[in-house]
C-alpha positions in Angstrom: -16.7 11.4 0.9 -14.7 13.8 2.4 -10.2 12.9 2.5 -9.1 12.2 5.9 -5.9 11.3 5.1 -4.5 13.4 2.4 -1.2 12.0 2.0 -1.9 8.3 1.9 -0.8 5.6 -0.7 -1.7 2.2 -2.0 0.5 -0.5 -2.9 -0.8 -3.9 -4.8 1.8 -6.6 -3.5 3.0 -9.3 -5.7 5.5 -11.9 -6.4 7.4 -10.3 -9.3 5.8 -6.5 -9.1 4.3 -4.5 -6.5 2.0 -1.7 -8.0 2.4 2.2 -5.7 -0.7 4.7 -6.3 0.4 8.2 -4.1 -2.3 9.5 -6.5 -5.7 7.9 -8.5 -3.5 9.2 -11.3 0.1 8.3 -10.2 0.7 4.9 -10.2 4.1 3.2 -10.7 5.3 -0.6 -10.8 8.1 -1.3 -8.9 10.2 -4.8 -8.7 10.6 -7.1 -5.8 14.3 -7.0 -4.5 15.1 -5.4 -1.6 17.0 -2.4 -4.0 13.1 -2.2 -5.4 11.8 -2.0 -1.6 14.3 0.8 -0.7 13.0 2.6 -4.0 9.2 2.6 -3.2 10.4 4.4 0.4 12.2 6.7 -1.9 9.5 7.4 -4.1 6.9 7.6 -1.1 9.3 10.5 0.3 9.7 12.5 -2.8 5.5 12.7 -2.7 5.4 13.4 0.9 3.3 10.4 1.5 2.9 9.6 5.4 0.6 6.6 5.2 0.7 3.6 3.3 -2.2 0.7 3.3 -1.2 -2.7 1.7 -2.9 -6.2 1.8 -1.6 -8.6 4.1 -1.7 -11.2 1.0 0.6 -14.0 1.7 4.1 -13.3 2.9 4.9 -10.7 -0.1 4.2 -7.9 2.7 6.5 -8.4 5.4 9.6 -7.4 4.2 8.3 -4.4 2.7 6.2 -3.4 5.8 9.1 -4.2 8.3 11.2 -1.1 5.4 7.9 1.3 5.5 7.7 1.5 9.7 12.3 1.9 9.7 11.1 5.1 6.8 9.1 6.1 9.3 5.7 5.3 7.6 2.3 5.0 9.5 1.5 1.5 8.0 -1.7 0.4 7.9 -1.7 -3.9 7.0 -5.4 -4.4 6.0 -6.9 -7.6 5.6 -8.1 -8.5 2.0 -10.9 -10.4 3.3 -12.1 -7.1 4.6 -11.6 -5.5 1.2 -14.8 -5.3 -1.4 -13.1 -5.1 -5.1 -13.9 -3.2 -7.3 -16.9 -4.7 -9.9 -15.5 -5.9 -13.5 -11.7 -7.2 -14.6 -9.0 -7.0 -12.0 -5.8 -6.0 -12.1 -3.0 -4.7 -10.0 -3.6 -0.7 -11.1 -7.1 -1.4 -10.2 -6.1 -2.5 -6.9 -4.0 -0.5 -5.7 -6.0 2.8 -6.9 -8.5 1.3 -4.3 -6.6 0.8 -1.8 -5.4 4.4 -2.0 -8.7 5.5 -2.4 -10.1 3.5 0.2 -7.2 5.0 2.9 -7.3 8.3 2.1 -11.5 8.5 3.0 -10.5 6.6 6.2 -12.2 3.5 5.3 -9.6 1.1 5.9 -8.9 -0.6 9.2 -5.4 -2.3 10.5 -5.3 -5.9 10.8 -3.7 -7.1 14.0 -0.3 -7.5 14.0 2.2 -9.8 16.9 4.7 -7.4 18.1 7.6 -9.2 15.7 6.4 -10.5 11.9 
């Protein structure tokens, strides 16, 4: 399928790591404090990424999501019900290589969102 979004990430949220693929072969884990939130903007800059999709899992994505749109970021919060994982063991790599994957084709759709989180 052709790439409709060229520079678009994935990140895997969790409670003690959050997993950032800018690439299917650049992925880097990241901690949880809001120092490690300000880093993944950081690091999103430096590879002129302009979209980001993440899972709305629990609350783990708000804080990071409300940081991504003040970077500027295009944010798109997709639903993991929505999501079809990938066959055989999971893990967070796996995940957020997906997710990347699955944005940059276009095939990713944003959840609704209230207009305050």
């Amino acid at each position: 399928m052709p790439v409709v979004n060229l520079h678009a990430a994935g990140i895997d949220l969790g409670s003690k790591s959050h997993f950032v693929c800018v690439s299917q072969d650049n992925v880097k884990e990241f901690g949880v404090f809001t120092i490690d939130l300000h880093a993944i903007a950081r690091h999103l800059k430096e590879h002129e990424v302009q979209t980001v999709a993440i899972e709305s899992t629990g609350f783990y994505w708000r804080p990071l999501y409300l940081l991504l749109l003040d970077y500027g970021f295009e944010v798109v919060l997709v639903n993991a019900r929505h999501l079809k994982n990938v066959k055989g063991h999971k893990t967070d790599v796996v995940d957020c290589k997906w997710l990347q994957l699955l944005h940059s084709i276009g095939l990713l759709s944003n959840s609704f969102q209230p207009n305050e989180c």
